[in-house]
GUVOKE-399566 format. One record per atom (N, C-alpha, C, O): x, y, z; residue number from 1; residue in three letters. Coordinates in Angstrom, 3 decimals. Layout:
BEGIN
+----------+----------+----------+-----+-----+
:       xx :       yy :       zz :   i :  aa :
+----------+----------+----------+-----+-----+
:        X :        Y :        Z : NUM : ALA :
...
+----------+----------+----------+-----+-----+
***
This chain:
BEGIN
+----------+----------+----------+-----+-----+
:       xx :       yy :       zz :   i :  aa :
+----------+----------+----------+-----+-----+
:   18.953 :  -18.565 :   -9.892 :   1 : UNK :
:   18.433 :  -17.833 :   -8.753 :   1 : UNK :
:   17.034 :  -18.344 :   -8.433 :   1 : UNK :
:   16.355 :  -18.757 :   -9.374 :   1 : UNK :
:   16.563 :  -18.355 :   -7.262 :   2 : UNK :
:   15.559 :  -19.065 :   -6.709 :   2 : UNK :
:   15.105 :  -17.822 :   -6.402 :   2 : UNK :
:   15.784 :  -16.870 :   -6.015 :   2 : UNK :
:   13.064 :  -17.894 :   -6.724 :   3 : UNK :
:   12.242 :  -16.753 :   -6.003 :   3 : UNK :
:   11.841 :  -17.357 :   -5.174 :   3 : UNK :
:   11.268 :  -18.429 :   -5.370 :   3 : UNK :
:   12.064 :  -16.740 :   -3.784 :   4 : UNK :
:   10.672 :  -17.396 :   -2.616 :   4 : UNK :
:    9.440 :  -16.811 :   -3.147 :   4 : UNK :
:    9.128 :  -15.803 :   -3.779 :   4 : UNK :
:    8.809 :  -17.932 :   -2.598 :   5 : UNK :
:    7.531 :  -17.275 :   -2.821 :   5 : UNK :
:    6.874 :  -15.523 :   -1.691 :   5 : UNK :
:    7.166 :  -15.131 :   -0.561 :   5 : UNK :
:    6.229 :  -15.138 :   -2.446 :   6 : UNK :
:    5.736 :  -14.107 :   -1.234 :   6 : UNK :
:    4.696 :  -14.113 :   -1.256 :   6 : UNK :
:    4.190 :  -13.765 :   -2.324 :   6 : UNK :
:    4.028 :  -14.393 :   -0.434 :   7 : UNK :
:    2.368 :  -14.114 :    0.035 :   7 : UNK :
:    1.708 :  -12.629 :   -0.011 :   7 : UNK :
:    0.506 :  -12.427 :   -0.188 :   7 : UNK :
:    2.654 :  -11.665 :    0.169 :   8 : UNK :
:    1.613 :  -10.556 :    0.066 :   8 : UNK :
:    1.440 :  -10.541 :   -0.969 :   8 : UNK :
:    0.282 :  -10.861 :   -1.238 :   8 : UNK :
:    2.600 :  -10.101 :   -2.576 :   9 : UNK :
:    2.537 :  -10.154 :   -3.525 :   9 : UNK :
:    1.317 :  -10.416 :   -4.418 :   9 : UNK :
:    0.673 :   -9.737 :   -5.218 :   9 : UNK :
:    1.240 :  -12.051 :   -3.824 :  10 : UNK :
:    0.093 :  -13.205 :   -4.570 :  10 : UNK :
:   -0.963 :  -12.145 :   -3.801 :  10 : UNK :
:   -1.528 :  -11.345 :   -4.547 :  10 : UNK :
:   -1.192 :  -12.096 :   -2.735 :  11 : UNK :
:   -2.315 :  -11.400 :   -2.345 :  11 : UNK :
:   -2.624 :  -10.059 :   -3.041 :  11 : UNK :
:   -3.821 :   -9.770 :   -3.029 :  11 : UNK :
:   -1.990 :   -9.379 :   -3.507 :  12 : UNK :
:   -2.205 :   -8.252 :   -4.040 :  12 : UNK :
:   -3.076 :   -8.497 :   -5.582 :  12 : UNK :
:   -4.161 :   -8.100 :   -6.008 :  12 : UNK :
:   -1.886 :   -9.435 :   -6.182 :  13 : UNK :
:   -2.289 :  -10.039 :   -7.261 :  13 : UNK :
:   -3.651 :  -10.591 :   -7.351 :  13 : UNK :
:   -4.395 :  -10.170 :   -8.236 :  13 : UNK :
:   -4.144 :  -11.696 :   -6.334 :  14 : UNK :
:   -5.426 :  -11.968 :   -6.389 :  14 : UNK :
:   -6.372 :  -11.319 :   -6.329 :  14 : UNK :
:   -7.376 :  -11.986 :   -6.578 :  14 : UNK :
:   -6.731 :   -9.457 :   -5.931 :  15 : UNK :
:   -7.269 :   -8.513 :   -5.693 :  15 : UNK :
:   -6.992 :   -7.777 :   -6.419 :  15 : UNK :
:   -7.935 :   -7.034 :   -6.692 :  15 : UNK :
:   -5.980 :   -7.538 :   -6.999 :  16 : UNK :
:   -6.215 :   -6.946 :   -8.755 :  16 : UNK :
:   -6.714 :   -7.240 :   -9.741 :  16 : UNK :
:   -7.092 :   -6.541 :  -10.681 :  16 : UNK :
:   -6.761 :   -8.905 :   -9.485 :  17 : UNK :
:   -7.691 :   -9.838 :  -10.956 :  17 : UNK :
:   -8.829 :   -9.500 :  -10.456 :  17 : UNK :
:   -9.648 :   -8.846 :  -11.103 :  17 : UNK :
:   -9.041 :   -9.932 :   -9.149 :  18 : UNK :
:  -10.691 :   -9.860 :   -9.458 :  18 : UNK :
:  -11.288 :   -8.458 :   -8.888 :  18 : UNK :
:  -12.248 :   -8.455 :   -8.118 :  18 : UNK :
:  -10.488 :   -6.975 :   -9.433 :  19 : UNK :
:  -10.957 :   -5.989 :   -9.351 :  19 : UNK :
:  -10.598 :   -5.482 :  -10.418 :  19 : UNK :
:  -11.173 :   -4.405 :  -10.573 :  19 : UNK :
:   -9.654 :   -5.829 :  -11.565 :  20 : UNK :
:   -9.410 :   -5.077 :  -12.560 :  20 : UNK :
:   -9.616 :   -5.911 :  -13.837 :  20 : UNK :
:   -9.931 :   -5.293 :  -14.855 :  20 : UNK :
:   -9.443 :   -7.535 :  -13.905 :  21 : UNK :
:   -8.945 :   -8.196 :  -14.456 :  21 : UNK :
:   -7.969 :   -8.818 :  -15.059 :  21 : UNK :
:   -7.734 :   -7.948 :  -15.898 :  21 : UNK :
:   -7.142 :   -9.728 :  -15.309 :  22 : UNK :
:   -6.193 :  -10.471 :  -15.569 :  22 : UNK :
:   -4.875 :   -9.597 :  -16.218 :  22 : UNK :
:   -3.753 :   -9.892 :  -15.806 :  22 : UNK :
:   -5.018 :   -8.589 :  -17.170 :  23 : UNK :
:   -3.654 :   -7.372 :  -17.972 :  23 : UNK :
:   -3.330 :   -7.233 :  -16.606 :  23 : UNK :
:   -2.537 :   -8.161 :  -16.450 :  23 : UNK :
:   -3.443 :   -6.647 :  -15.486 :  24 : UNK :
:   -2.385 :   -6.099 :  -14.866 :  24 : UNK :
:   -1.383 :   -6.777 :  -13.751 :  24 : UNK :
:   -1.893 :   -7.669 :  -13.073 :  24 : UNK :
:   -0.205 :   -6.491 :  -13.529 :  25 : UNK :
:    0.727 :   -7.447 :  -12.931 :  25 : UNK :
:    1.574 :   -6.724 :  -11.070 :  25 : UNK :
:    1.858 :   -5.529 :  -11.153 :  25 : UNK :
:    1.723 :   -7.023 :  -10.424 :  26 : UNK :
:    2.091 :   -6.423 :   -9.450 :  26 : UNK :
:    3.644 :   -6.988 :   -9.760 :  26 : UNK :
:    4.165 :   -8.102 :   -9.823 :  26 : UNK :
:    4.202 :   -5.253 :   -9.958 :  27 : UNK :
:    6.043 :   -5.433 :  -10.207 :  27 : UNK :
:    6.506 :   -5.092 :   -9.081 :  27 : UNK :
:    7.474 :   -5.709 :   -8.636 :  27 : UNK :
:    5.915 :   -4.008 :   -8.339 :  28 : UNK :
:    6.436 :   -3.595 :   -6.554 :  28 : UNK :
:    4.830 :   -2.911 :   -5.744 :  28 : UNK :
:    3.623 :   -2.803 :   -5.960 :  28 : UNK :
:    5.677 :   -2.656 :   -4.919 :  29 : UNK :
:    4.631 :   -2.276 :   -4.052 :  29 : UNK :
:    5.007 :   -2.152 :   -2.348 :  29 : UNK :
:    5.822 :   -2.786 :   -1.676 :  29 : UNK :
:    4.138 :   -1.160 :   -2.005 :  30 : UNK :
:    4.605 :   -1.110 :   -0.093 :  30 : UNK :
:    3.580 :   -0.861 :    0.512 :  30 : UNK :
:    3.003 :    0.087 :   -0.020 :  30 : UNK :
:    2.983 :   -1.306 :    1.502 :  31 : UNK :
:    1.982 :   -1.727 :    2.068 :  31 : UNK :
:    1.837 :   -1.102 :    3.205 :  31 : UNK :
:    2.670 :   -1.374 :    4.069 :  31 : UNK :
:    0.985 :   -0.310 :    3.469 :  32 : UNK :
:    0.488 :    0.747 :    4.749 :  32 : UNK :
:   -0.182 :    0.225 :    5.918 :  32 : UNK :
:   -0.652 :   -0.273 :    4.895 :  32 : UNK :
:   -0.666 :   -0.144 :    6.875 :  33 : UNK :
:   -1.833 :   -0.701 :    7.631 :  33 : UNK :
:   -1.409 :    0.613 :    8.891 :  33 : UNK :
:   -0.378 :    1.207 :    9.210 :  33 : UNK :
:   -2.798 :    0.623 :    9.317 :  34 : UNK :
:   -3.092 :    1.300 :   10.340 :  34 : UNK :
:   -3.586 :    0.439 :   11.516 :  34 : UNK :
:   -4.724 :   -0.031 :   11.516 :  34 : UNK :
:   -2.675 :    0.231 :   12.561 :  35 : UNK :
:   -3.072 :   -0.458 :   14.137 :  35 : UNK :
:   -3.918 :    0.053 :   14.935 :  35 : UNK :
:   -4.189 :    1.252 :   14.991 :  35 : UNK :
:   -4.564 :   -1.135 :   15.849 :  36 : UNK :
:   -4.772 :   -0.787 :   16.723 :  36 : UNK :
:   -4.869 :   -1.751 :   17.475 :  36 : UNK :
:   -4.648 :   -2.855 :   16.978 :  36 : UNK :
:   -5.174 :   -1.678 :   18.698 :  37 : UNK :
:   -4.915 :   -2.884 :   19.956 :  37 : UNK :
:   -5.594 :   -2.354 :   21.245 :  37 : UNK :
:   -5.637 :   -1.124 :   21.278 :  37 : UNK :
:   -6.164 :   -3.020 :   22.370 :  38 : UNK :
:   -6.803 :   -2.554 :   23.388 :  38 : UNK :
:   -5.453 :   -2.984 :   24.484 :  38 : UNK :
:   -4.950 :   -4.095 :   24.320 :  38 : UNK :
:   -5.110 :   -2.415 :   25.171 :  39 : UNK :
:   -3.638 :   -2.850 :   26.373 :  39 : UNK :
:   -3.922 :   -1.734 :   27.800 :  39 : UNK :
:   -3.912 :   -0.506 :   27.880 :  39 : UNK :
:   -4.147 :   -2.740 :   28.738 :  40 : UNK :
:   -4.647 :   -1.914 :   29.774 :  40 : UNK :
:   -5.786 :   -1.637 :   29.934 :  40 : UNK :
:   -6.075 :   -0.996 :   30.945 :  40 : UNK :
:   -6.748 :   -1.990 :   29.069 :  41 : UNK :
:   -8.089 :   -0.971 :   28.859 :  41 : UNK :
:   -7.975 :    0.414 :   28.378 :  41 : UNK :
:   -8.629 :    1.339 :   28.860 :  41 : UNK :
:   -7.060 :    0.546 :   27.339 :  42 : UNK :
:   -6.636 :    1.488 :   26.497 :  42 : UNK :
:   -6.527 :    0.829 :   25.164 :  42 : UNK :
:   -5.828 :   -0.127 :   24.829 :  42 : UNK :
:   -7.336 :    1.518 :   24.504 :  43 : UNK :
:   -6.525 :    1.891 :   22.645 :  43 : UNK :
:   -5.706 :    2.536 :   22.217 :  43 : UNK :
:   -5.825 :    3.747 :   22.033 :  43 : UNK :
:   -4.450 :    1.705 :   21.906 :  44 : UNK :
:   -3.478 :    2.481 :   21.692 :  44 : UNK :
:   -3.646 :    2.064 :   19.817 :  44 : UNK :
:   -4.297 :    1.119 :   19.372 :  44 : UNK :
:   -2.981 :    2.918 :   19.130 :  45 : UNK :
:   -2.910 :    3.052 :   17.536 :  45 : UNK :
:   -1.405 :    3.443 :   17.256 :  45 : UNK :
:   -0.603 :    4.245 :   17.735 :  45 : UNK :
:   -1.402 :    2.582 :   16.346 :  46 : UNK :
:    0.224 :    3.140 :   15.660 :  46 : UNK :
:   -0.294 :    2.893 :   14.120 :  46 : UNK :
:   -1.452 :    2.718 :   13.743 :  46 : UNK :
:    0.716 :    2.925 :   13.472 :  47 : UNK :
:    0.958 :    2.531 :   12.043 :  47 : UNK :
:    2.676 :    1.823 :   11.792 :  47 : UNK :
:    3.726 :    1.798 :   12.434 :  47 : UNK :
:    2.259 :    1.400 :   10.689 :  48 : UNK :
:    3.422 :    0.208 :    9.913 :  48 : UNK :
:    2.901 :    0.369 :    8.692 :  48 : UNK :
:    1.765 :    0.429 :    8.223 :  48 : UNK :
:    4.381 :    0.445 :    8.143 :  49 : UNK :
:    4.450 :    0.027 :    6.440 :  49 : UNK :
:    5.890 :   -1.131 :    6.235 :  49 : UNK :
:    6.980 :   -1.262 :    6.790 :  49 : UNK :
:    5.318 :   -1.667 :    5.368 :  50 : UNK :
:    6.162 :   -2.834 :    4.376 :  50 : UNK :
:    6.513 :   -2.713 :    3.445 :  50 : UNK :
:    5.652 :   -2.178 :    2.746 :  50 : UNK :
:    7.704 :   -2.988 :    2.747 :  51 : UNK :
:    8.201 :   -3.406 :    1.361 :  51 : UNK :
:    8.919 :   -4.309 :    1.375 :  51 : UNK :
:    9.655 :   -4.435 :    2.354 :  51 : UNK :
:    8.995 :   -5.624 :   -0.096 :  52 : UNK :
:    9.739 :   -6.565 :    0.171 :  52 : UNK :
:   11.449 :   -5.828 :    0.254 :  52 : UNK :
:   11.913 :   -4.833 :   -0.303 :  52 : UNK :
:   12.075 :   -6.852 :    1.230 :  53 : UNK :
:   14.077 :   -6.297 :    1.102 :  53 : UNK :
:   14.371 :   -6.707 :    0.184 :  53 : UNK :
:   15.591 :   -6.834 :    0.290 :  53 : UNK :
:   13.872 :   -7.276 :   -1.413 :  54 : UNK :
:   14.740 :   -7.079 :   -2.914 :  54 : UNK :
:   14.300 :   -5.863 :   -3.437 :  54 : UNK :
:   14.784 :   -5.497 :   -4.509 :  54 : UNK :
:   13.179 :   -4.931 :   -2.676 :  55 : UNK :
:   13.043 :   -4.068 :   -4.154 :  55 : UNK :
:   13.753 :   -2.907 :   -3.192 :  55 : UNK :
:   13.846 :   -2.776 :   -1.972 :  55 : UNK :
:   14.263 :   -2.037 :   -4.475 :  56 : UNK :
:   15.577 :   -1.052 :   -4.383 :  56 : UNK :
:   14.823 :    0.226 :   -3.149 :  56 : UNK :
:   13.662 :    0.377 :   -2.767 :  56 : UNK :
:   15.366 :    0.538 :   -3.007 :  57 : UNK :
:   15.138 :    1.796 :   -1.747 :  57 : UNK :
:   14.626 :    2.570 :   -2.526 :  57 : UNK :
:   13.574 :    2.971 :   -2.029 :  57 : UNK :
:   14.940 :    3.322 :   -4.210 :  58 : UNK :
:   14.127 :    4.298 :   -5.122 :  58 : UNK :
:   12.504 :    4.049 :   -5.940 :  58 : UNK :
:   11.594 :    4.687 :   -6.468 :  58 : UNK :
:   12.872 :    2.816 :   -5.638 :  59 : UNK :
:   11.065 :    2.306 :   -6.279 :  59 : UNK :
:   10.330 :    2.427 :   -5.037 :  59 : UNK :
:    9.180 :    2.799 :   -5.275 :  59 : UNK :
:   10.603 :    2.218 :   -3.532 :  60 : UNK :
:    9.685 :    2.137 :   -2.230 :  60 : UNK :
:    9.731 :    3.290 :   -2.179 :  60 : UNK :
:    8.580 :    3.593 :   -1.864 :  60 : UNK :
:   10.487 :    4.499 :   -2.309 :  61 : UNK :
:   10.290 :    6.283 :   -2.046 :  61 : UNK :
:    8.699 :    6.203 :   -3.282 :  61 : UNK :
:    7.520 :    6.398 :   -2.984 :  61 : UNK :
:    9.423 :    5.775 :   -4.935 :  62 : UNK :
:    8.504 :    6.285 :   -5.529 :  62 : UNK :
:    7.729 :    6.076 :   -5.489 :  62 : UNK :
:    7.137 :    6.800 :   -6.290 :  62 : UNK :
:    6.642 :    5.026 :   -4.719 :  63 : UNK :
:    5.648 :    4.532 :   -4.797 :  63 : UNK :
:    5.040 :    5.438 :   -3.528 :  63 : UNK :
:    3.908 :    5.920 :   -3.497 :  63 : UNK :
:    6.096 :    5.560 :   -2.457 :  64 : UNK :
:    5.636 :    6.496 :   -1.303 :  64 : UNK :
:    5.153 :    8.102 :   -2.232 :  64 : UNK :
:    4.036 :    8.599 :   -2.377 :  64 : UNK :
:    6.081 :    8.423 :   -2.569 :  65 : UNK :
:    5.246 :    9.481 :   -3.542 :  65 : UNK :
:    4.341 :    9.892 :   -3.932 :  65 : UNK :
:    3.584 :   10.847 :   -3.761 :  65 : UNK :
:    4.542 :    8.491 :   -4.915 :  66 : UNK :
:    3.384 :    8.713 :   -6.072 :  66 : UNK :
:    1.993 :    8.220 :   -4.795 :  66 : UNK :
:    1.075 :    7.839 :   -5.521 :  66 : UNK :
:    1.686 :    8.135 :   -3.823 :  67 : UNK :
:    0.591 :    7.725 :   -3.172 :  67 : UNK :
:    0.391 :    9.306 :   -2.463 :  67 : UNK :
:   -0.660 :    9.937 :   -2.348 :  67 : UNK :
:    1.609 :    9.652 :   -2.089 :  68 : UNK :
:    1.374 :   11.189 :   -1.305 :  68 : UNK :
:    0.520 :   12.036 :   -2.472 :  68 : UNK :
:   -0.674 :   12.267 :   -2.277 :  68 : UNK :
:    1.219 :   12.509 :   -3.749 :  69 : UNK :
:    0.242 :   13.043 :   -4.926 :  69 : UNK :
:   -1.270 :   12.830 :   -4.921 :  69 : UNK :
:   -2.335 :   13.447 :   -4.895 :  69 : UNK :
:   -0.727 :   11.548 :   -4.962 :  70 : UNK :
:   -2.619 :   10.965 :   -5.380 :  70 : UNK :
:   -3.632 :   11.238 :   -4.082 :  70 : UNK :
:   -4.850 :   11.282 :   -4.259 :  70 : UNK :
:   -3.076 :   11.406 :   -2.855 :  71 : UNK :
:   -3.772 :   12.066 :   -1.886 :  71 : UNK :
:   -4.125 :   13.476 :   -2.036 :  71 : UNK :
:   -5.181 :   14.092 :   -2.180 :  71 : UNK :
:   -2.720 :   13.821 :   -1.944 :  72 : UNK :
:   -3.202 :   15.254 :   -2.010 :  72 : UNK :
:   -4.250 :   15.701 :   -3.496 :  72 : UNK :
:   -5.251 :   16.393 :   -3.310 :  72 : UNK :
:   -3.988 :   15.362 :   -4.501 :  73 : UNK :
:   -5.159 :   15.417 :   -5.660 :  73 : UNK :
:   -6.827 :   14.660 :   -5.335 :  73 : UNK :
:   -7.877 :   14.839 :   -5.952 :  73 : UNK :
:   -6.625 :   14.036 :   -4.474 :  74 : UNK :
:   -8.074 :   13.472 :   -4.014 :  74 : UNK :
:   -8.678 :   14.669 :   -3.130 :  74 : UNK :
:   -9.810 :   15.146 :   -3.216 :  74 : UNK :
:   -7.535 :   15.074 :   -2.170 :  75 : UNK :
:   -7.931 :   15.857 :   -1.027 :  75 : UNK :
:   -8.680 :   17.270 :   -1.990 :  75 : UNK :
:   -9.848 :   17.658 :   -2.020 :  75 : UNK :
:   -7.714 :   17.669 :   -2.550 :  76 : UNK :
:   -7.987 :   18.923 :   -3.966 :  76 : UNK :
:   -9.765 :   18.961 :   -4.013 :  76 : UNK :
:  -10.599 :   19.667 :   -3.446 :  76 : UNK :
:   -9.873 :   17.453 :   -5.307 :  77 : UNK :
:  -10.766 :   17.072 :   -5.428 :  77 : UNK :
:  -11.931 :   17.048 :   -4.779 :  77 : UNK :
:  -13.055 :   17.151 :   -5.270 :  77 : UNK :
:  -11.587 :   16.888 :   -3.497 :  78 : UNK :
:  -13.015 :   16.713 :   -2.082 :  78 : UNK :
:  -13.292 :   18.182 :   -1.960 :  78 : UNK :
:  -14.359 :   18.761 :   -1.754 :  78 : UNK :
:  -12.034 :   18.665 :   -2.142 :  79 : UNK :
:  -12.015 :   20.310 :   -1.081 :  79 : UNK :
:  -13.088 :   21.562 :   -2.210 :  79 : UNK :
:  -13.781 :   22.515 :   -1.854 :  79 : UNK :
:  -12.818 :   21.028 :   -3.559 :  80 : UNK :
:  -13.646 :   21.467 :   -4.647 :  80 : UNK :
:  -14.810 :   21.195 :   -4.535 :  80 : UNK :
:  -15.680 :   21.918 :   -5.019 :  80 : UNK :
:  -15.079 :   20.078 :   -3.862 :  81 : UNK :
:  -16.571 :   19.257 :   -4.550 :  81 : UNK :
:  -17.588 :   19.949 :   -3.209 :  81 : UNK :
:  -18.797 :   20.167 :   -3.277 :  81 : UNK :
:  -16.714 :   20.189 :   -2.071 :  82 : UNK :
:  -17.163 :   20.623 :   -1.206 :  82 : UNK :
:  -17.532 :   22.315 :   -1.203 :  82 : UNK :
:  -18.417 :   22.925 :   -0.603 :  82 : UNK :
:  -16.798 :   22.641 :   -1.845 :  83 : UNK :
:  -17.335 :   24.361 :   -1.887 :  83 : UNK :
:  -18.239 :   24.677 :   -2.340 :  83 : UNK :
:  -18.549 :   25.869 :   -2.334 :  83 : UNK :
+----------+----------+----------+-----+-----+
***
């Protein structure tokens, strides 16, 4: 079996070394970006997310998840720090 290569992947990877150092490995992952664009003399905004089409439909939920948690525990966190 042949891997293509993937560019985001490596990209992720290169921004984990040099933010965490070399132990950690990118096994999956799904990728959020927030748009925007000027059309008409308007800003219009959307959003898009990515995952590669080999990884399973239950690892892209769990990662959607596990990111919803970790929001809402940040949000927690702010909403405390703020009172």
């Amino acid at each position: 079996m042949t891997v293509e290569p993937d560019p985001i992947r490596e990209a992720i990877q290169e921004f984990l070394e040099d933010a965490l150092g070399d132990d950690w490995h990118v096994s999956h992952y799904v990728v959020a970006i927030g748009l925007d664009k000027i059309a008409n003399g308007e800003l219009q905004t959307s959003h898009w997310w990515y995952a590669p089409d080999s990884q399973a439909d239950y690892v892209t939920t769990g990662l959607l998840v596990a990111v919803d948690e970790m929001r809402e525990e940040a949000e927690g966190q702010y909403n405390k720090a703020s009172d």
